[in-house]
C-alpha positions as CSV (number, residue, x, y, z in Angstrom):
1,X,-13.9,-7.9,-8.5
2,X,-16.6,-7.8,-6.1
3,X,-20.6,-8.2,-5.2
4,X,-23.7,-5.8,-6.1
5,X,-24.1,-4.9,-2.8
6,X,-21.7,-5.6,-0.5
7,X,-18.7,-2.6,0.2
8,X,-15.3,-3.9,-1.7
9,X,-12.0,-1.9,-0.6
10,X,-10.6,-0.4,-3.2
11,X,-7.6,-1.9,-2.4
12,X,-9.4,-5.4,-3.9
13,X,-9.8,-4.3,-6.8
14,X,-8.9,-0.8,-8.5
15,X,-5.6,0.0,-6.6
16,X,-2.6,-2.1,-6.4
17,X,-0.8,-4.9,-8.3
18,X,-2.1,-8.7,-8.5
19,X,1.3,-9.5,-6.9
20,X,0.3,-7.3,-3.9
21,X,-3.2,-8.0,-3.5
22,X,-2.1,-11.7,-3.7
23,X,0.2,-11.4,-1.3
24,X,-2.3,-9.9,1.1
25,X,-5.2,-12.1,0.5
26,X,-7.3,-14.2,2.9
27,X,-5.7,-17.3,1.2
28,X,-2.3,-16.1,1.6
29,X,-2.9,-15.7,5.5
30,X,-4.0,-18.8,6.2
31,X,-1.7,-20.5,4.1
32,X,1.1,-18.8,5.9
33,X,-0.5,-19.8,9.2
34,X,-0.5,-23.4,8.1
35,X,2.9,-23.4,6.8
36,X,4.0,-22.0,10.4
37,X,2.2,-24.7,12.0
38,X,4.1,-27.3,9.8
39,X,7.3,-25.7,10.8
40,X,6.6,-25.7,14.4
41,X,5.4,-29.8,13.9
42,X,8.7,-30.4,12.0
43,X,10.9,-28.9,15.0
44,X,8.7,-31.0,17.1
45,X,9.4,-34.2,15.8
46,X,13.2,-34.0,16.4
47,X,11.8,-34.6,20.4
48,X,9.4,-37.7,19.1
49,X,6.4,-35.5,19.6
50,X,5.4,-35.6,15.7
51,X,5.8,-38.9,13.5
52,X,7.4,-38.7,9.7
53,X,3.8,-40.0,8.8
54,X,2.0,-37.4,10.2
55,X,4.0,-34.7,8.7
56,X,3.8,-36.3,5.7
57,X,0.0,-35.8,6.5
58,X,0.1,-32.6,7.4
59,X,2.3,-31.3,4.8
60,X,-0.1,-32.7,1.8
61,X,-3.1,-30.2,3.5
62,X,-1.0,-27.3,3.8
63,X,-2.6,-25.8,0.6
64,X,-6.5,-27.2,1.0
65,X,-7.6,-23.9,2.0
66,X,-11.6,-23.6,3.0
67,X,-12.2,-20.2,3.6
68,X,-16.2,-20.3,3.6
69,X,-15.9,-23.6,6.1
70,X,-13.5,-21.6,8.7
71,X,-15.8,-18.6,8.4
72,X,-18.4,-20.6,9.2
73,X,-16.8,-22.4,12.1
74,X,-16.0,-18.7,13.3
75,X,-19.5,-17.2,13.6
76,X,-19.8,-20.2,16.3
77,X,-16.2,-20.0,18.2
78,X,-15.1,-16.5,17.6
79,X,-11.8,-17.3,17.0
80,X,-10.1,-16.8,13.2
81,X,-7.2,-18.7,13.8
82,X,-8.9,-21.5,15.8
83,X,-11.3,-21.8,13.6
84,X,-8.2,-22.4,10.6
85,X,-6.7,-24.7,13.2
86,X,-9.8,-27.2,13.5
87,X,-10.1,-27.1,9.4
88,X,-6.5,-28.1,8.9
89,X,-6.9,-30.4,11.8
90,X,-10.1,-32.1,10.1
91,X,-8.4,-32.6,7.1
92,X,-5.4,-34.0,8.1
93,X,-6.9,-36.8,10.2
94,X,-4.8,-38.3,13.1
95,X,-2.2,-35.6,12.3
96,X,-4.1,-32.7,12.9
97,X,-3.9,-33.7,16.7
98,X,-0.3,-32.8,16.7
99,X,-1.2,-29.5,15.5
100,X,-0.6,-26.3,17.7
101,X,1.5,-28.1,20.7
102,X,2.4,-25.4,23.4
103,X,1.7,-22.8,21.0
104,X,-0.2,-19.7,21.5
105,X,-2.4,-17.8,18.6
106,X,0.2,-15.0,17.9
107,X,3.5,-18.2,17.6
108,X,1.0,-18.4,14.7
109,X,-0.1,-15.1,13.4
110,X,3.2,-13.2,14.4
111,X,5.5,-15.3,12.8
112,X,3.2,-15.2,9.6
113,X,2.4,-11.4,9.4
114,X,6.5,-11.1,9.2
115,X,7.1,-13.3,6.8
116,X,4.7,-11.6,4.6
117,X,6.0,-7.9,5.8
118,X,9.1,-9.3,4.1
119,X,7.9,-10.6,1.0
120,X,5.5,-7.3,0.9
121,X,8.8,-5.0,1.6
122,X,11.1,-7.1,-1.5
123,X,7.7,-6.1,-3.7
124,X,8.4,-2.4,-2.5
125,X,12.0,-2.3,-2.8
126,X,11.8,-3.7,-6.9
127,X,9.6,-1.5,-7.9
128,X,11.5,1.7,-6.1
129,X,14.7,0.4,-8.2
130,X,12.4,0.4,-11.5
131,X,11.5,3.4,-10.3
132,X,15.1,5.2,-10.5
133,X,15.8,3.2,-13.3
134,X,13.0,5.4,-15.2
135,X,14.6,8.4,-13.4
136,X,18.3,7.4,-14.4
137,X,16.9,7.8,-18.1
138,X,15.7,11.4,-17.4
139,X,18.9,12.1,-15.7
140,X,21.3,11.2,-18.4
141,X,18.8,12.7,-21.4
142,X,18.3,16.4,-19.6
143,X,20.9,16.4,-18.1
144,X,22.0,19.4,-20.2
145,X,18.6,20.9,-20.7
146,X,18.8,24.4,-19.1
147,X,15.9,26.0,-17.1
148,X,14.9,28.3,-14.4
149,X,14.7,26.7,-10.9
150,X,12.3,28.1,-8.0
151,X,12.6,29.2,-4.4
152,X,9.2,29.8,-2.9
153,X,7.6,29.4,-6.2
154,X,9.5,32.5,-7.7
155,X,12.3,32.3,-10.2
156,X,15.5,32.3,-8.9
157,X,18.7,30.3,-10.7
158,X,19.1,28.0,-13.7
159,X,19.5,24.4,-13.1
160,X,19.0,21.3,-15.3
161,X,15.9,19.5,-15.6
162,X,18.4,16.4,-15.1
163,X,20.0,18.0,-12.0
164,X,16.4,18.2,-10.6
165,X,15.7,14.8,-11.4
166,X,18.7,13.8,-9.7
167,X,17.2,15.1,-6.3
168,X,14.3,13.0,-6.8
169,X,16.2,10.2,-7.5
170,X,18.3,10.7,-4.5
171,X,15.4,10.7,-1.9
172,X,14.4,7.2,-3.5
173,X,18.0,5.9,-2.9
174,X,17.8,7.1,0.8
175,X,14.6,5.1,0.9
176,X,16.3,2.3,0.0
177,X,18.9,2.6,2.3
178,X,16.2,2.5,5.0
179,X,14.7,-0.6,3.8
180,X,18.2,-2.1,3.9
181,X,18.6,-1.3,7.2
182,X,15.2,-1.9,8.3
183,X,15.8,-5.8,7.1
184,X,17.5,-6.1,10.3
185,X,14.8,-5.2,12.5
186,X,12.3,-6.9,10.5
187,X,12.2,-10.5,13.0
188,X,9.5,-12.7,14.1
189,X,8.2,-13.1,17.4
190,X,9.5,-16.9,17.0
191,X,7.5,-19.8,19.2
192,X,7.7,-18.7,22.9
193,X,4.1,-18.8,24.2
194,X,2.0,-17.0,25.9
195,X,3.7,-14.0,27.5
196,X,6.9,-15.0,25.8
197,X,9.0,-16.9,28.2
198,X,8.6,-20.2,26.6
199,X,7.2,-21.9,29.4
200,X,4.6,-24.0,27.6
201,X,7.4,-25.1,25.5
202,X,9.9,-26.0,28.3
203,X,6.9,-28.4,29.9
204,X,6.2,-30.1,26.7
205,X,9.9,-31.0,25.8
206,X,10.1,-31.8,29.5
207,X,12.6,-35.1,29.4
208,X,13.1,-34.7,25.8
209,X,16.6,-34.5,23.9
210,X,15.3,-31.2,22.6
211,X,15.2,-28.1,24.2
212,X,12.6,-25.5,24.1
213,X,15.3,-22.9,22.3
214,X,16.8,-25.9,20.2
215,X,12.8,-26.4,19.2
216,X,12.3,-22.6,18.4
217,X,15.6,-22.4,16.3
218,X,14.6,-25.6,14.2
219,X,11.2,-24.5,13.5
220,X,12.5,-20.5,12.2
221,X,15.5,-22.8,10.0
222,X,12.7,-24.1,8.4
223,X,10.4,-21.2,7.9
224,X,13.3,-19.1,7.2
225,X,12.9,-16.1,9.6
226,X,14.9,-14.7,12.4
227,X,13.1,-14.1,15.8
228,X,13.5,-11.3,18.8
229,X,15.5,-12.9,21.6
230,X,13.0,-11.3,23.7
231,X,9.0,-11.1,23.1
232,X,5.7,-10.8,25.2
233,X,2.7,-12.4,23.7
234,X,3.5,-10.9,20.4
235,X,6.3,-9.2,18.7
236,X,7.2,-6.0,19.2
237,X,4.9,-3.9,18.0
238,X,7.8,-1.2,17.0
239,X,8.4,-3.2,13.9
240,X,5.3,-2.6,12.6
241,X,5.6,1.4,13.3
242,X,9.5,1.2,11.6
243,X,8.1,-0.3,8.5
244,X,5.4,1.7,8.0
245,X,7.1,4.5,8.5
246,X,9.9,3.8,5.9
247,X,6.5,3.2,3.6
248,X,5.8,6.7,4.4
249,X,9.2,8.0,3.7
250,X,9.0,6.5,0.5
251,X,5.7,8.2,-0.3
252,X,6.9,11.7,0.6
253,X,9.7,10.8,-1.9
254,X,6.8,10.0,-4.7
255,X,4.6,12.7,-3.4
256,X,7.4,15.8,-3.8
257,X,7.8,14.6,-7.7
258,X,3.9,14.3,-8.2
259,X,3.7,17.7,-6.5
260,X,6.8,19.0,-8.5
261,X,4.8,17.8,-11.9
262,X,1.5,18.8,-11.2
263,X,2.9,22.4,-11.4
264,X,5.1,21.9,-13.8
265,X,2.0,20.8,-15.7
266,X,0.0,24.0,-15.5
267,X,-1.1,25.8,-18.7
268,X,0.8,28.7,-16.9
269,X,4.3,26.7,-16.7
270,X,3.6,23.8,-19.3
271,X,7.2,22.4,-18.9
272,X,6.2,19.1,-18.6
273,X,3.2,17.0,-19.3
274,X,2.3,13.5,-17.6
275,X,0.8,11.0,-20.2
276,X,-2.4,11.6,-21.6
277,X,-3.6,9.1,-23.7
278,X,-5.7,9.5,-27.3
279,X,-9.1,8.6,-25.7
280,X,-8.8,9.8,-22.0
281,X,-11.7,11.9,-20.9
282,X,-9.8,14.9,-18.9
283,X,-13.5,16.4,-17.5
284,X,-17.0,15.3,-18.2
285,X,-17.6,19.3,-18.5
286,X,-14.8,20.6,-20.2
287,X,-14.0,18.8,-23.3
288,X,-10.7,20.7,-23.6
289,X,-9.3,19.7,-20.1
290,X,-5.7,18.0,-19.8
291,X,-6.0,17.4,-15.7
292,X,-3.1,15.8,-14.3
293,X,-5.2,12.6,-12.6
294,X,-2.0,10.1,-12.9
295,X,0.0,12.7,-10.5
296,X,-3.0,13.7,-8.7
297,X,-3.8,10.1,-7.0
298,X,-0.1,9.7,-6.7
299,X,-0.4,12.3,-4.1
300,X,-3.7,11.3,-3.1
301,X,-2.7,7.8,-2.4
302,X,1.0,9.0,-0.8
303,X,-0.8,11.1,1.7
304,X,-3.0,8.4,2.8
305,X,0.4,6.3,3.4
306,X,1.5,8.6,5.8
307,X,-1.2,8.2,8.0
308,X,-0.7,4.9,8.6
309,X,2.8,5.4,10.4
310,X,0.6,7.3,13.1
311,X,-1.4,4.1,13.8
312,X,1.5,2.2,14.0
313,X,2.5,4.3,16.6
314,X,-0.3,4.1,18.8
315,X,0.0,0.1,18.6
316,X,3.8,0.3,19.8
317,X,3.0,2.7,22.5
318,X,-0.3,1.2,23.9
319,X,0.3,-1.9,24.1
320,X,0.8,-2.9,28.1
321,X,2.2,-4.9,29.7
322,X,2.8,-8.2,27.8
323,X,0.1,-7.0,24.9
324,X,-3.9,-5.9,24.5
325,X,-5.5,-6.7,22.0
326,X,-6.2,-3.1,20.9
327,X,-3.9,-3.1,18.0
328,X,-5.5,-6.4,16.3
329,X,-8.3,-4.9,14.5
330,X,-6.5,-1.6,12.9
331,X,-3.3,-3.9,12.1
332,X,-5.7,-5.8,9.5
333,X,-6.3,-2.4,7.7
334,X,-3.4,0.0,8.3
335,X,-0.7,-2.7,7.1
336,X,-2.1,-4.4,4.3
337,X,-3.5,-1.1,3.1
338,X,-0.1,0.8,3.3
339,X,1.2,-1.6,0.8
340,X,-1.3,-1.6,-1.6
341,X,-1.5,1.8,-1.2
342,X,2.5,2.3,-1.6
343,X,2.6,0.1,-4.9
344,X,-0.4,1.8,-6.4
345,X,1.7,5.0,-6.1
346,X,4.9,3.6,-7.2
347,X,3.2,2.2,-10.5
348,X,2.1,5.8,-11.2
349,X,5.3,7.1,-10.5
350,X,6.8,4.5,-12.7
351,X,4.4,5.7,-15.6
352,X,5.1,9.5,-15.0
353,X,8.5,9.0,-14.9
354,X,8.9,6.6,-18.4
355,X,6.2,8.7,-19.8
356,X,7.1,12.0,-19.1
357,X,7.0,14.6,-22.3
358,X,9.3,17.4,-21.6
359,X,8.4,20.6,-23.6
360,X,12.0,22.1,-24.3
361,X,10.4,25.0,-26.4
362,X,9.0,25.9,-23.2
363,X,11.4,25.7,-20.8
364,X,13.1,27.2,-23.2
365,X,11.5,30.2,-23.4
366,X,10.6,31.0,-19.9
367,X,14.7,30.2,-19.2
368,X,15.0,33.4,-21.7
369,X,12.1,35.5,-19.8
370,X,13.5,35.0,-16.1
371,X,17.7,33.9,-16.5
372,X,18.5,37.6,-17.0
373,X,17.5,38.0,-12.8
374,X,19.7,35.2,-12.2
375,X,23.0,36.8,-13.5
376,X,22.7,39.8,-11.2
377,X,24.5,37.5,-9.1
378,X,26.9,37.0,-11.1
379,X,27.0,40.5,-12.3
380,X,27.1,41.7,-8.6
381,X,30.5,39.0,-8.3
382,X,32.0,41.1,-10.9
383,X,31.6,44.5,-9.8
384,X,33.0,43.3,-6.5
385,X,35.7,42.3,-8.3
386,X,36.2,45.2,-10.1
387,X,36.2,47.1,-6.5
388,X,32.6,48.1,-6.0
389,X,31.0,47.6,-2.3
390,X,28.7,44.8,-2.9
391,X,25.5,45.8,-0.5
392,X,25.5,49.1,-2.2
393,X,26.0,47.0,-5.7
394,X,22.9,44.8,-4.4
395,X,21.1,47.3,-3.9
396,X,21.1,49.4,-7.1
397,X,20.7,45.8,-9.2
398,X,17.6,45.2,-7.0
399,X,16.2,48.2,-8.0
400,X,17.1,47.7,-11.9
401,X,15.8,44.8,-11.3
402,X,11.9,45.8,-10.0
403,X,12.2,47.9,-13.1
404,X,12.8,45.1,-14.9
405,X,10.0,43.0,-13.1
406,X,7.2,46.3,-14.5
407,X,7.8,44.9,-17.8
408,X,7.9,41.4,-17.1
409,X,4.7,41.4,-15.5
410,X,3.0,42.7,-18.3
411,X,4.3,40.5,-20.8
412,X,7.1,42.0,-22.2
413,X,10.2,41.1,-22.9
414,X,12.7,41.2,-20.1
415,X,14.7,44.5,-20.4
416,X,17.2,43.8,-17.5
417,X,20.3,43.0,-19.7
418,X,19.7,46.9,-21.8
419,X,18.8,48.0,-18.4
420,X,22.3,47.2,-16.9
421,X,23.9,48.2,-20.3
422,X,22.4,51.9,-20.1
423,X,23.2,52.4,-16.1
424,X,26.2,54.9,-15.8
425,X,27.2,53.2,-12.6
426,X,27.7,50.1,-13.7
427,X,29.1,51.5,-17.1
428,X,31.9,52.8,-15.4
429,X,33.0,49.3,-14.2
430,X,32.2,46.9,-17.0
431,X,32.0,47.7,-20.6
432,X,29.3,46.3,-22.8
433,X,31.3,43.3,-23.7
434,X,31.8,42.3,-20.6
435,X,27.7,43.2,-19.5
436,X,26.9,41.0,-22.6
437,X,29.6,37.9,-21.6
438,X,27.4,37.8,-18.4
439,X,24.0,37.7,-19.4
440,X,25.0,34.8,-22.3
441,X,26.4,32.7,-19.0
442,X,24.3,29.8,-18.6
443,X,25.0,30.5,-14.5
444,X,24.5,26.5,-13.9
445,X,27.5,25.5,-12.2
446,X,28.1,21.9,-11.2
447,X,24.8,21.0,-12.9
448,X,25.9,18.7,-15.9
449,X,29.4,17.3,-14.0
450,X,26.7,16.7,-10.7
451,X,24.7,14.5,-12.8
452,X,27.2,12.3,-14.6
453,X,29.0,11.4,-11.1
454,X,25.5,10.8,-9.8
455,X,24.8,8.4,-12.8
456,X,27.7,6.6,-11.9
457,X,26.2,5.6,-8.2
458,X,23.0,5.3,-9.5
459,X,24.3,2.7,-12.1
460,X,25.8,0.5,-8.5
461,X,22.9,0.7,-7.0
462,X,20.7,-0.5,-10.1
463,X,23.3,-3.7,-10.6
464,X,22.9,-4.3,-6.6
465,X,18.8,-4.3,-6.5
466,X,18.7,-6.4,-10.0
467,X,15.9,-3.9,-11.6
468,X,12.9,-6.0,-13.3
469,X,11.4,-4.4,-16.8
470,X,7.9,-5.7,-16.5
471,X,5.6,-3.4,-18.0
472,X,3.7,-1.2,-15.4
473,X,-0.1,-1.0,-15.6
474,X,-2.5,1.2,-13.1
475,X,-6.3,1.4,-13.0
476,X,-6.7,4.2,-15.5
């Protein structure tokens, strides 16, 4: 959790899963440090450099992790990952002299930090398939359900409370397209010294059967990771700003259906409703109050994971030459913090999604208040048909219309339909069976057929991303 006295990041212990903050731990890094040092002594001792007994060695330390020792050692050299290096060194006896050959810090750290941005972006990418999973369900069961959709905020046609989910589930599936694609870009820096050209590497394998790239290829077989052709002392840093920017895309995906719900939420809509359990407080002033906190710090948290991106921008563009060291200190906050950040927000999302409680007698009943606006379009369509101009059409049903609106806005019962029933102009078109065909027309198009083909490629990419059931738990 964390000390009386002593700031704790939220991040450590209220927001984000156990897998996450695991992942982004202080063991974690200097296990993965230690594992890349193994890999770089295993390519090594194809040129004689490393003995099978002192891998051996080295291997059975890998996990001996001493954080308060290295901390110590730190306030004294001012150096994290040297500091690491002489504990594993220590332990390992003879062995740890083999440690680190030719290498500079970031063949270390680089290599590392990617091959947890990978594991961190699989974490993502499961939970944004659970994710449409729980949005698949509210596709197929509303699909159906009838209500009025908004331009601006202001009623305007009816669509389907599945249709809409549809469009949040799409902008999920982009993001996951980007991830795909991103997993291309997404290499290590691989083991090429100090400004990248190798050259510590060439003189160490200097009349050896191994060559510095046959060295570098070995040691990312074994670690499992693909490397830039090309590097200066670290990576590029435009890796960093493409994955946290995909993180952000994902978040404007969460944060338009927190944004949608909140509203949908109000006492003044009350379509939906996000879960609200039998003992949750809702205001310590208002025993009545039903706030939306779940959606709330979805959006909270998503906005923060935008900002992030911006960072990661200033890294990739600042960095001269063959690298400053500028970007070090914001790089141990920005990207572990978008993460934990990001998963917080999909594990609400998750839980609005599975938990959502759709009020049909409500949606109901404003689609009866506002639909009648919505067939003036199709009532203007037939009077055209019928041979009426249609601006001078539009404008005499915009003016039944505000008429219409007096009532509305005073609570009354929408009197468009008896409106266009009573008018002489449009009487002399359309008879009242025809007036009453249109205004029982449920005007939704493509809505239903939309969302069973969209099931259909939801369903592929569900089978393709293997979606995990684990139950989803947030702070509160």
């Amino acid at each position: 959790m964390h000390q009386d006295g002593v700031y704790a990041s939220v991040f450590s212990w209220r927001y984000g899963s156990p897998e996450m903050r695991a992942l982004f731990s202080e063991k974690e890094t200097r296990t993965q440090w230690r594992k890349v040092w193994v890999a770089l002594a295993k390519a090594q001792a194809k040129a004689g450099l490393v003995s099978e007994k002192e891998l051996k060695e080295l291997e059975k330390h890998v996990s001996e992790i001493d954080i308060e020792k290295a901390l110590q050692l730190e306030k004294t050299i001012k150096h994290d990952l040297m500091a690491e290096l002489r504990v594993f060194a220590e332990q390992s006896g003879v062995a740890g002299g083999r440690l680190h050959a030719g290498a500079t810090s970031m063949d270390i750290e680089d290599n590392a930090d990617v091959l947890r941005l990978k594991k961190a972006l699989r974490l993502i990418r499961q939970k944004a398939a659970r994710l449409l999973s729980a949005y698949r369900k509210q596709i197929a069961a509303h699909a159906k359900v009838r209500c009025m959709a908004l331009t601006h905020l202001q009623t305007a046609e009816p669509t389907t409370i599945g249709y809409r989910f549809c469009s949040y589930a799409q902008d999920v599936l982009i993001d996951l397209e980007c991830l795909h694609a991103l997993e291309g870009w997404v290499k290590g820096k691989g083991f090429k010294g100090a400004v990248g050209t190798s050259a510590s590497y060439v003189e160490l394998l200097k009349g050896k059967k191994v060559s510095a790239e046959e060295m570098e290829n070995e040691a990312l077989r074994e670690l499992g990771l693909k490397a830039f052709d090309v590097s200066t002392q670290v990576y590029t840093r435009k890796v960093d700003y493409l994955v946290l920017s995909a993180l952000a895309s994902i978040a404007a995906s969460l944060h338009k259906f927190a944004f949608d719900l909140r509203f949908l939420q109000s006492p003044y809509v009350f379509e939906e409703m996000e879960p609200f359990t039998e003992m949750q407080v809702g205001s310590s002033a208002m025993p009545f109050k039903r706030n939306p906190v779940k959606a709330e710090r979805l959006c909270s948290l998503a906005r923060f994971v935008s900002s992030t991106s911006e960072v990661a921008w200033q890294n990739a563009a600042n960095s001269m030459l063959e690298r400053t060291l500028d970007d070090s200190a914001n790089r141990r906050i920005v990207i572990p913090e978008a993460f934990l950040a990001l998963d917080e927000a999909l594990q609400l999302a998750i839980v609005l999604a599975e938990g959502l409680r759709v009020n049909k007698k409500v949606v109901e009943k404003n689609f009866r208040a506002f639909a009648p606006f919505a067939m003036t379009e199709v009532l203007l369509m037939r009077l055209v048909e019928k041979g009426e101009d249609r601006q001078k059409m539009h404008e005499h049903l915009r003016n039944l219309s505000l008429k219409a609106w007096q009532d509305v806005q005073e609570g009354k019962p929408n009197p468009l339909a008896k409106l266009v029933e009573e008018d002489k102009t449009i009487a002399k078109k359309l008879s009242a069976k025809e007036l009453r065909a249109v205004f029982e027309e449920s005007h939704v198009g493509l809505a239903e057929e939309k969302c069973k083909r969209f099931l259909k490629v939801l369903d592929e990419k569900l089978l393709g991303e293997h979606v995990s059931q684990k139950r989803v738990d947030v702070a509160y």
